[in-house]
C-alpha positions in Angstrom: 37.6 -2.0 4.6 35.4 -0.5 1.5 35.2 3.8 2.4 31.5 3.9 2.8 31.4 7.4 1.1 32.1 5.5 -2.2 29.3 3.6 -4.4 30.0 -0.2 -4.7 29.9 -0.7 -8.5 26.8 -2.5 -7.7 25.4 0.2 -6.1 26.2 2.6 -8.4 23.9 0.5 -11.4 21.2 0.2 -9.0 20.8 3.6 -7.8 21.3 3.9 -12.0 18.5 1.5 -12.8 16.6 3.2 -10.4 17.2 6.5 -11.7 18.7 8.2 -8.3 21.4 10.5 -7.8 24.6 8.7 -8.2 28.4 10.3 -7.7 29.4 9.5 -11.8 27.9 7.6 -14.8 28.9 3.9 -14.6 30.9 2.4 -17.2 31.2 -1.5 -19.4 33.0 -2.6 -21.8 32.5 -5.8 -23.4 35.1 -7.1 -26.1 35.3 -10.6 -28.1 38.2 -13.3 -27.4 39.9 -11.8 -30.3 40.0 -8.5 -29.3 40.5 -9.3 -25.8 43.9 -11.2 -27.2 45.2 -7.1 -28.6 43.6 -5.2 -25.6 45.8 -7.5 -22.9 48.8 -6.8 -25.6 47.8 -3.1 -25.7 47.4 -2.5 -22.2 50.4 -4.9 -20.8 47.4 -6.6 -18.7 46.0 -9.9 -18.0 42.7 -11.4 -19.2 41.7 -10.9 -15.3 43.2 -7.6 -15.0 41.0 -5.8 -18.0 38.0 -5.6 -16.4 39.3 -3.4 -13.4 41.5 -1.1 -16.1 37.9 -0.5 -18.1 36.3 -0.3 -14.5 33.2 -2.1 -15.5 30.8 -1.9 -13.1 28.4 -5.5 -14.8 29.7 -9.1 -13.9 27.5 -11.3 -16.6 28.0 -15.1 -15.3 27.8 -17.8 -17.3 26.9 -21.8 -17.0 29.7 -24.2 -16.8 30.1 -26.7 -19.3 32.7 -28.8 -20.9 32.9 -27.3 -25.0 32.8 -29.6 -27.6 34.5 -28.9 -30.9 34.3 -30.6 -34.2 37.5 -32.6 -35.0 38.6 -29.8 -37.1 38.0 -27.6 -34.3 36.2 -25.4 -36.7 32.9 -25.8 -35.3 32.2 -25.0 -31.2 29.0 -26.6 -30.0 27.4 -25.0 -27.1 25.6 -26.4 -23.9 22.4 -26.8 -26.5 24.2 -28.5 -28.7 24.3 -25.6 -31.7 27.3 -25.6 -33.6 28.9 -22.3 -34.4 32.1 -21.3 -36.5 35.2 -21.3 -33.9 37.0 -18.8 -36.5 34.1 -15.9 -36.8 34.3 -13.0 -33.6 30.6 -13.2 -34.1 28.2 -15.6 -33.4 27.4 -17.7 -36.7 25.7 -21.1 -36.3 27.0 -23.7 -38.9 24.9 -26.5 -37.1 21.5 -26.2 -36.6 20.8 -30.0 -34.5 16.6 -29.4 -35.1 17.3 -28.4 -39.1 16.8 -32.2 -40.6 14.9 -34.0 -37.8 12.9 -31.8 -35.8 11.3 -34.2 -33.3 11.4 -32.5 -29.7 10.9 -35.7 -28.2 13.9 -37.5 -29.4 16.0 -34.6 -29.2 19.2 -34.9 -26.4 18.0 -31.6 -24.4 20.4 -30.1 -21.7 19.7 -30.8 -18.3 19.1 -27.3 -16.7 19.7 -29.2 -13.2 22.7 -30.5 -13.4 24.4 -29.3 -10.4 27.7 -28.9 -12.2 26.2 -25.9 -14.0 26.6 -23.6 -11.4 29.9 -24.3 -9.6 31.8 -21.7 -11.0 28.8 -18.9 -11.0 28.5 -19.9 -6.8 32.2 -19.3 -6.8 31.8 -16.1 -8.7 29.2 -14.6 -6.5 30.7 -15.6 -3.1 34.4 -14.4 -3.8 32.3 -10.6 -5.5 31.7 -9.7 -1.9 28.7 -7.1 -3.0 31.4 -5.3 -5.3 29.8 -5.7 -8.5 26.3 -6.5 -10.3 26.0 -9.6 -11.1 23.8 -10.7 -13.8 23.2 -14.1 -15.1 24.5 -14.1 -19.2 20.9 -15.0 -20.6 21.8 -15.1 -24.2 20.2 -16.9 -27.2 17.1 -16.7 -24.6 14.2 -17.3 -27.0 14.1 -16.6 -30.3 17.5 -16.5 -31.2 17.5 -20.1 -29.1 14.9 -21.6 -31.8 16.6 -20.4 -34.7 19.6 -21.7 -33.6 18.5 -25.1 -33.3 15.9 -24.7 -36.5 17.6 -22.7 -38.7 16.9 -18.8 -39.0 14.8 -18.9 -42.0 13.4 -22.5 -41.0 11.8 -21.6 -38.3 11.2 -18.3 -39.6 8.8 -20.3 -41.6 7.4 -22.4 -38.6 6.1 -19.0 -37.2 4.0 -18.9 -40.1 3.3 -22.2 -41.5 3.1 -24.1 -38.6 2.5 -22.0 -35.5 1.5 -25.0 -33.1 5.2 -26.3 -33.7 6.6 -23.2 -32.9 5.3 -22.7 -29.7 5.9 -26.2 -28.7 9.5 -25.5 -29.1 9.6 -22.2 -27.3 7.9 -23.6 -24.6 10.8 -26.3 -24.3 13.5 -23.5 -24.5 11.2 -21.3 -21.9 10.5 -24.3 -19.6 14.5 -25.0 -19.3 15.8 -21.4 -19.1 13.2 -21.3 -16.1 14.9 -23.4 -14.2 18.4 -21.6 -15.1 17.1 -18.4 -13.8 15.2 -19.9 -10.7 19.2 -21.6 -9.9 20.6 -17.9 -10.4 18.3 -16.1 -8.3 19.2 -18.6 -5.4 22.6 -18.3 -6.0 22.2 -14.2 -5.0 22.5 -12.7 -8.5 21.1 -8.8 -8.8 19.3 -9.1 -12.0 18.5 -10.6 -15.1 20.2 -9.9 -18.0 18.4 -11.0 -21.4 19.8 -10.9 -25.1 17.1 -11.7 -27.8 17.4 -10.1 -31.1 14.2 -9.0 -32.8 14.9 -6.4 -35.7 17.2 -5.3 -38.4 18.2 -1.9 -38.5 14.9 -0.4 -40.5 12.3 -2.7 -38.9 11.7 -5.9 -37.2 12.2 -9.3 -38.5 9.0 -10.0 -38.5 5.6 -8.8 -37.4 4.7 -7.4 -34.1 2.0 -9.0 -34.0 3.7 -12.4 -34.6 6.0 -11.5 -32.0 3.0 -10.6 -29.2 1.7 -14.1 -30.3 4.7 -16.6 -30.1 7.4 -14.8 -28.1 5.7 -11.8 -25.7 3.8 -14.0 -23.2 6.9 -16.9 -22.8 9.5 -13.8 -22.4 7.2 -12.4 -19.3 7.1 -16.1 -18.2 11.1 -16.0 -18.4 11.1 -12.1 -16.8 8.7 -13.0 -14.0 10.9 -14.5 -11.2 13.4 -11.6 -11.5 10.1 -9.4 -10.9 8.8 -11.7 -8.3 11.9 -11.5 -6.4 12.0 -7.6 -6.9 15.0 -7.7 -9.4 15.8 -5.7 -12.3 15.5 -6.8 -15.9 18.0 -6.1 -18.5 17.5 -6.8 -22.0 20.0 -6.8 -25.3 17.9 -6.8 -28.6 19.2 -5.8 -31.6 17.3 -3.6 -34.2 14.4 -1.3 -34.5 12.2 -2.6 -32.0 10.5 0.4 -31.3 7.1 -1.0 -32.3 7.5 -3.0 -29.1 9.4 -1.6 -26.4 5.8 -1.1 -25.1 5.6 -4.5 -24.7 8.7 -5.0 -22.8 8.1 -2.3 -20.7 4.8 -3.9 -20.1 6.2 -7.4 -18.8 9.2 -5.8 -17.0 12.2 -4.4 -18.9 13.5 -1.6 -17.0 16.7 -1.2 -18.9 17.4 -1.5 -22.5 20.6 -2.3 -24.6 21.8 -1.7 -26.9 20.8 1.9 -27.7 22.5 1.7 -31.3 22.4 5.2 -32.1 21.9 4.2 -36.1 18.6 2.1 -35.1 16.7 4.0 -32.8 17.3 7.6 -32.2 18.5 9.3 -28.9 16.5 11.7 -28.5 12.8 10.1 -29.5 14.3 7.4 -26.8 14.6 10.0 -23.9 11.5 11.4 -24.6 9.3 8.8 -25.3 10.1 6.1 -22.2 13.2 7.9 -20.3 10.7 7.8 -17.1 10.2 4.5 -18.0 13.2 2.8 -18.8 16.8 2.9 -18.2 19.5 2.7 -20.7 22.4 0.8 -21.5 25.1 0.8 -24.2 24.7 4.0 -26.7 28.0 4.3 -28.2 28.1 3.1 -31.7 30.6 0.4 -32.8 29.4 0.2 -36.1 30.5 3.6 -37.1 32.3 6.2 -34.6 34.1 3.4 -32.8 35.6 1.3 -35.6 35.4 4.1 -38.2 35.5 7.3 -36.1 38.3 9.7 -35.3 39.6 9.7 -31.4 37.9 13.3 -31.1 34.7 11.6 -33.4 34.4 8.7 -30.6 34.9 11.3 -27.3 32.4 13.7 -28.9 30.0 10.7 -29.5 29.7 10.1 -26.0 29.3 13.3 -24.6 26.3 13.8 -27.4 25.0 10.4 -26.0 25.7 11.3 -22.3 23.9 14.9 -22.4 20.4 13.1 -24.7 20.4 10.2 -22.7 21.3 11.3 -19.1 20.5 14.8 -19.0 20.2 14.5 -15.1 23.5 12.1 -14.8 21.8 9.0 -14.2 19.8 6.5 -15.8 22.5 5.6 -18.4 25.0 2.9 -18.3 27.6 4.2 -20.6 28.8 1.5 -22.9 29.6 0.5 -26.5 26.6 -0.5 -28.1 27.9 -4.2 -29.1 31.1 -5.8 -28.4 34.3 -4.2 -28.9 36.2 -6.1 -31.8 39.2 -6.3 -34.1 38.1 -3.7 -36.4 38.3 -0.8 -33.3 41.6 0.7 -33.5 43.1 0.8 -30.0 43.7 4.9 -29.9 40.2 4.8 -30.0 39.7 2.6 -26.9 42.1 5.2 -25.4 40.1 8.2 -26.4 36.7 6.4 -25.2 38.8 5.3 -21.5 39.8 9.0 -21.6 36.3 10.3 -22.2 34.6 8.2 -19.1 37.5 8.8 -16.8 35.9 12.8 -16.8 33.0 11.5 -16.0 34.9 10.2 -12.8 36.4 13.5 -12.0 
């Protein structure tokens, strides 16, 4: 029986999200397959066990599908049919299926009902028993979705040259990830969790008011049954995107990732929406994590913890990106060692 004096880890982000008193700071660490390969040899753990070691308080669930490879296995093609290099930690399309032919009518779309989809995400929530907060993995949502089947600087182009197609095939990705998120919120899930990257580290990748045109209105269509069913909205976009945060505020972000301390800075953040939005993420693993000293990467997060979450909440504290390769492991230790205070 769960002492009822304790938060739940899902408890803990919602009273977070919320911006409530909480007991400590909640904690994630994501990490690639690679890494995840030297963290299980690091820690003497399994793939399962990690999660509970880092005690990560977010449970992202996936879709279930069969993965196709190329017969070289160097290319992984995911449930849209995008093919991505197997051998990069990153993601790196090396097929994009809409590149030569770009005919949405003849295209092989996924079927977003397939009852298969789900099995393992019902499984997922029914064995969590309220421990954790689950959020569907909403990746590649929009944008990044297009690209990937277009080409970046191909439909890059379509933005501008040919709008009308565009939006045609945004409204194809919206329309299916629709009926994704509609399956997850039946399912019990505690929020949405979005990744959709916009910027570069000086500015966006292209115009605000290209984005308000094409993307804004179908990313509130793909917020609005998390906000109709009273659900919070997480969101991952990489690069200055402060132009626009407005925006998402607007349609329903209340918590923001990555926080990349070289992109936007901490302080402007707080000030400007930290009655507005939530934040999660904030520890660089561009610089202090893969580059820093131990002392450099605990010092980091106590700077981030004090601008971000001056009243110790409203913060989920976090690398900024995915942990990989190039983060020696003594300074996973010194960032483990840094939240275990906040714990104490």
């Amino acid at each position: 029986m769960r002492d009822e004096t304790v938060l739940s880890h899902k408890k803990r982000i919602q009273r977070t999200i919320n911006q409530e008193p909480i007991d400590h700071l909640p904690t994630q660490i994501n990490y690639t397959h690679s890494m995840q390969e030297n963290l299980k040899h690091h820690f003497g753990l399994s793939e399962e066990e990690l999660p509970d070691h880092f005690d990560n308080h977010l449970l992202r669930i996936d879709i279930d599908y069969k993965q196709n490879f190329s017969q070289d296995r160097k290319i992984v093609f995911d449930w849209w049919g995008v093919g991505f290099d197997a051998q990069e930690e990153g993601y790196f399309t090396v097929y994009n299926p809409l590149h030569e032919n770009k005919d949405l009518d003849v295209y092989p779309w996924p079927d977003p009902n397939d009852p298969l989809l789900m099995e393992k995400a019902q499984d997922t929530i029914k064995n969590d028993d309220g421990e954790y907060f689950l959020i569907p993995n909403l990746g590649f949502a929009l944008f990044e979705r297009a690209w990937a089947l277009r080409g970046f600087d191909t439909f890059l182009m379509d933005m501008v040259l040919d709008p009308d197609y565009a939006a045609e095939l945004l409204d194809r990705i919206t329309s299916i990830n629709i009926t994704l998120i509609q399956r997850f919120i039946e399912l019990g899930v505690d929020g949405g969790y979005f990744g959709d990257d916009y910027g570069s580290q000086q500015n966006m990748l292209f115009s605000p008011k290209l984005w308000r045109q094409l993307i804004k209105p179908r990313l509130a269509c793909l917020f609005n049954p998390f906000r109709e069913a009273g659900l919070p909205i997480l969101m991952h976009s990489d690069g200055q995107i402060s132009k626009i945060l407005p925006d998402l505020i607007e349609i329903g972000l209340t918590t923001y990732n990555p926080v990349q301390p070289e992109v936007i800075d901490h302080g402007w953040l707080r000030k400007t929406f930290g009655d507005q939005l939530t934040f999660y993420g904030g520890i660089s693993t561009q610089n202090v994590l893969s580059q820093g000293s131990p002392n450099e990467v605990k010092k980091a997060i106590e700077d981030c913890v004090s601008i971000l979450a001056p009243e110790n909440t409203g913060l989920i504290i976090a690398p900024s990106h995915r942990v990989m390769t190039d983060t020696p492991l003594e300074n996973i230790n010194a960032m483990l060692e840094a939240f275990k205070d906040f714990r104490e």
